[in-house]
N, C-alpha and C positions, 0 to 999 in steps of 0.2 A: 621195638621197631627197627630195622633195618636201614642205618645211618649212610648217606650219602654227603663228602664232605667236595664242594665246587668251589675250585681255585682261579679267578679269573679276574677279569674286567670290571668296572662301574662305572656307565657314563649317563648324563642329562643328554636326553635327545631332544633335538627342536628340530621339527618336521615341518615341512611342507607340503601341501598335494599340490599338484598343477595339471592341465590339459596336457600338455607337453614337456620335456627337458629344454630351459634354451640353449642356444648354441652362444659360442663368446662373442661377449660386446650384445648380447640381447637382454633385455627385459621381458620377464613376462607375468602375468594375473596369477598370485596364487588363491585358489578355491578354500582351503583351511588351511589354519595353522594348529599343531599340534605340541607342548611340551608336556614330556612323559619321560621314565627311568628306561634304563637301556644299558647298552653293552653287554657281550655276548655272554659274559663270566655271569653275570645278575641274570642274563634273561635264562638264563638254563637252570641256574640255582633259583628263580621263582617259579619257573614251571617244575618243576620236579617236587617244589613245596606243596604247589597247587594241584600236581597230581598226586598227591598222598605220601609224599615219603618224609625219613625227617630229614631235613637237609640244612648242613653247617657251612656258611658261604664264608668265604677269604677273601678280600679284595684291598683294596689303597686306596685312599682319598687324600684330599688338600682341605688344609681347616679351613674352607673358604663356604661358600653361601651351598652352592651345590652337594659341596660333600656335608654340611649339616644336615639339606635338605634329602639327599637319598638315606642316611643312618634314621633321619626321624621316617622316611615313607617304609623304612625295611623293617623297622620295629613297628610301626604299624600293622606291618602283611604278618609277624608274628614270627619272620622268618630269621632264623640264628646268627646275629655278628658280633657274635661278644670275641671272632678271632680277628674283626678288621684291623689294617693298621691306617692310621693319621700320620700326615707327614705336615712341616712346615712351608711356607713358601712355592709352593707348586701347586697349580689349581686341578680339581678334580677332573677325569676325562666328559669329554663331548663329543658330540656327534651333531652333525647337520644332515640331514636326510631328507631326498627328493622324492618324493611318490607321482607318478607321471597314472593319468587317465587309467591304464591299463594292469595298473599295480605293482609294475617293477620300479626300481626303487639306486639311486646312487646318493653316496654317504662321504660322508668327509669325516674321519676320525683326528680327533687331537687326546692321544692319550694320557697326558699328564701327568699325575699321580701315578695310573697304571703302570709306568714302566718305571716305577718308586719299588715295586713289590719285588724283594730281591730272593735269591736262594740263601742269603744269612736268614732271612723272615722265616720261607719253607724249614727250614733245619731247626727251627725253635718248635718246629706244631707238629717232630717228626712220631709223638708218640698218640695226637688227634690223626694221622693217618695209617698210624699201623691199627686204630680200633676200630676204623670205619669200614664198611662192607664194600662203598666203591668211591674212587676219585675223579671227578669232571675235571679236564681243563680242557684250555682253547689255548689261539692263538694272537690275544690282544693283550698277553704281556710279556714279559723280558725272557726273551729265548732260554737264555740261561736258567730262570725260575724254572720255565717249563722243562727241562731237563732235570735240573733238580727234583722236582714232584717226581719225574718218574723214576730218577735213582730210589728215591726213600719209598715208593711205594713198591717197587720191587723187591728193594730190599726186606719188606712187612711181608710179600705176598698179600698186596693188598690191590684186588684187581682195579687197573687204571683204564677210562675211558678218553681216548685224546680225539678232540672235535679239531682236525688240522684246520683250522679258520680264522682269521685268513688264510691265503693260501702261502705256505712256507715251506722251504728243502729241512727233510729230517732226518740228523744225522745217526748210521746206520746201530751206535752204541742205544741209543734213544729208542729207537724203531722197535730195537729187542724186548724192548722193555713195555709194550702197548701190549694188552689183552683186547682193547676192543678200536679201532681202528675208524671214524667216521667223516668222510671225505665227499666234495661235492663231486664233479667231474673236472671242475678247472684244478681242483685240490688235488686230484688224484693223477692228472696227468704232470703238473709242476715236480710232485714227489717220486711218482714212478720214471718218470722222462718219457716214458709213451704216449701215443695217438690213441684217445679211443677209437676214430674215428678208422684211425686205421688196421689195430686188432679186436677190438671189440672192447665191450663190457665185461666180460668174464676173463677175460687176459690181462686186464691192467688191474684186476681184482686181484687174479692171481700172480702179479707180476709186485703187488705191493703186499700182498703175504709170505710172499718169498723174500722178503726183507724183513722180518720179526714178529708182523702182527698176529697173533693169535685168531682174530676175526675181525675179516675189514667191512664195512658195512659203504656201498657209494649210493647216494641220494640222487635223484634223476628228474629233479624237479616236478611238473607235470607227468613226470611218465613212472612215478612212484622210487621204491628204492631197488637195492640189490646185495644180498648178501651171503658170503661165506667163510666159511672155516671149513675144520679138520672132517667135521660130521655132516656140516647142514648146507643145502644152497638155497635159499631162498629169494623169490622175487615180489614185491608184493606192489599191486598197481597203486597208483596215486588217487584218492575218493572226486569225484569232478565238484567242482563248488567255484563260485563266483571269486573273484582274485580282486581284492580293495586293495591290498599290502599285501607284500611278501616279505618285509622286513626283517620279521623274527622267526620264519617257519623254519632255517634250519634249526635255529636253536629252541625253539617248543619240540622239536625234532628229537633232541639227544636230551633234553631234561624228560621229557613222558619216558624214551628208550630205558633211561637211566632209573629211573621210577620205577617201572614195570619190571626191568631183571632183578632189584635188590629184593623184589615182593616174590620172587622164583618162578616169573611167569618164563614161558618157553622163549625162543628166540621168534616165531610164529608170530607169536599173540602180541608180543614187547613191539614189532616191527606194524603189526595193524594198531594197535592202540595209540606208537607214535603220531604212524600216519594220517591216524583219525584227530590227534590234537593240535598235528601242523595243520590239517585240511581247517579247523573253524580259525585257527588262528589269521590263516590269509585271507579270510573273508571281514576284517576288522583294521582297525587303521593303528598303528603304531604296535610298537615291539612288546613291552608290558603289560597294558591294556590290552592286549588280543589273546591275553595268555587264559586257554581255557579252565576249568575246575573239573576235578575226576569227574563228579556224575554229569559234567555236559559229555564229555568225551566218551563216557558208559553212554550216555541216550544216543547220542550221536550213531555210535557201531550197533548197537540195540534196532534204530530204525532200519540203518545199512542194513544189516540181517535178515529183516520183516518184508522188506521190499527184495531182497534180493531171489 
């Protein structure tokens, strides 16, 4: 099978849903409370587990209650950390997450440990990246790591998928070195320095492939994604479904995308499949927990088809 190794994040999220966001100095009722696994690094290396690929996750934790408690929930899901590292005295990352009536969603990250995971750590695992088929990273650890990753995967021709998220400047040595490029719109204008509003969609695409990426892929929330390279342009709408959370759909996003290309599915089929695995996932409350299973996301496009 076709290994996918995701180098990122691991936090405890504690959610709350509410009618509203308050404004400061307010109080207000919250409707649920939620604690669940999260951070962006874990929610893509589980959804990419859960859509069928085999996937070796990398992360940092604090020997503390959290970090026991995500290594025992990840050996549970079955899913591979025998390359995590433990640090002493620094607590594992968290997240506080808002869910307002309407499903969007504001987070407070403290990441911890996360930015424990250093490019001495990447430079020890450089020959579990030259044998795996693709590399996930994001933006919730040590800038420097994430450059590193993509030195040694470059250096492997070991194609790298960067999920710029949060939103971050990518410096142009870096940039050269991305095969697959996926960007929201706040993401995509930060790093190109463009308006989309004022060149388009297709210009700030092309304006951030002219800077190294191989194929940049921009997600368009409701209005689905957008994608190109050398061959292909693709646009594919977004499926309509009821919004509980939005929390993790970019990242069930790029773990099904990630999923789907190591299995040689086209760039077509990779980009509805994701989109069909963010669509269930924002109808579901929290980041892990909303994380679909191949044969929903099979039924799921299966009925789309029947009905269409």
């Amino acid at each position: 099978m076709s290994k996918i190794l995701v180098i990122g994040s691991a936090n405890t999220d504690f959610i709350s849903k509410m009618k509203e966001f308050p404004v400061p100095g307010e109080t207000v009722e919250g409707s649920l409370f939620l604690q669940a696994m999260g951070g962006k690094g874990a929610n893509q290396a589980l959804a990419a587990h859960k859509l069928g690929a085999d996937v070796r996750f990398v992360t940092c934790l604090g020997k503390d209650i959290n970090g026991e408690n995500t290594i025992n929930y990840y050996k549970n899901q079955n899913l591979d950390i025998s390359l995590v590292v433990t640090v002493e005295n620094v607590p594992s990352g968290t997240a506080m997450i808002w869910v307002d009536q309407m499903g969007e969603n504001c987070i407070v990250v403290t990441p911890g440990a996360n930015k424990i995971l250093s490019p001495e750590h990447i430079d020890k695992m450089e020959d579990v990246i030259a044998k795996a088929d693709m590399v996930v990273v994001q933006m919730e650890i040590s800038y420097n790591t994430i450059k590193k990753t993509c030195e040694i995967a470059n250096r492997n021709h070991t194609k790298l998928l960067l999920n710029a998220a949060p939103a971050h400047p990518i410096d142009p040595e870096t940039m050269n070195r991305i095969d697959i490029l996926v960007v929201n719109e706040t993401e995509a204008e930060i790093i190109s320095g463009k308006k989309i509003e004022l060149i388009g969609i297709e210009a700030v695409v092309d304006e951030l492939r002219s800077m190294g990426p191989t194929t940049v892929i921009l997600t368009l929330g409701k209005n689905g994604s957008f994608l190109k390279n050398e061959k292909t342009v693709i646009k594919v709408p977004a499926y309509e479904v009821k919004t509980v959370d939005s929390t993790a759909a970019g990242d069930v996003f790029c773990g099904a995308l990630a999923a789907s290309l190591v299995k040689g599915h086209n760039w077509d089929e990779a980009l509805k499949f994701a989109t069909a695995a963010s669509a269930i996932c924002v109808n579901r409350m929290g980041a892990q927990p909303s994380i679909p299973s191949k044969n929903e996301v099979n039924i799921f496009l299966k009925n789309i088809n029947n009905n269409s």
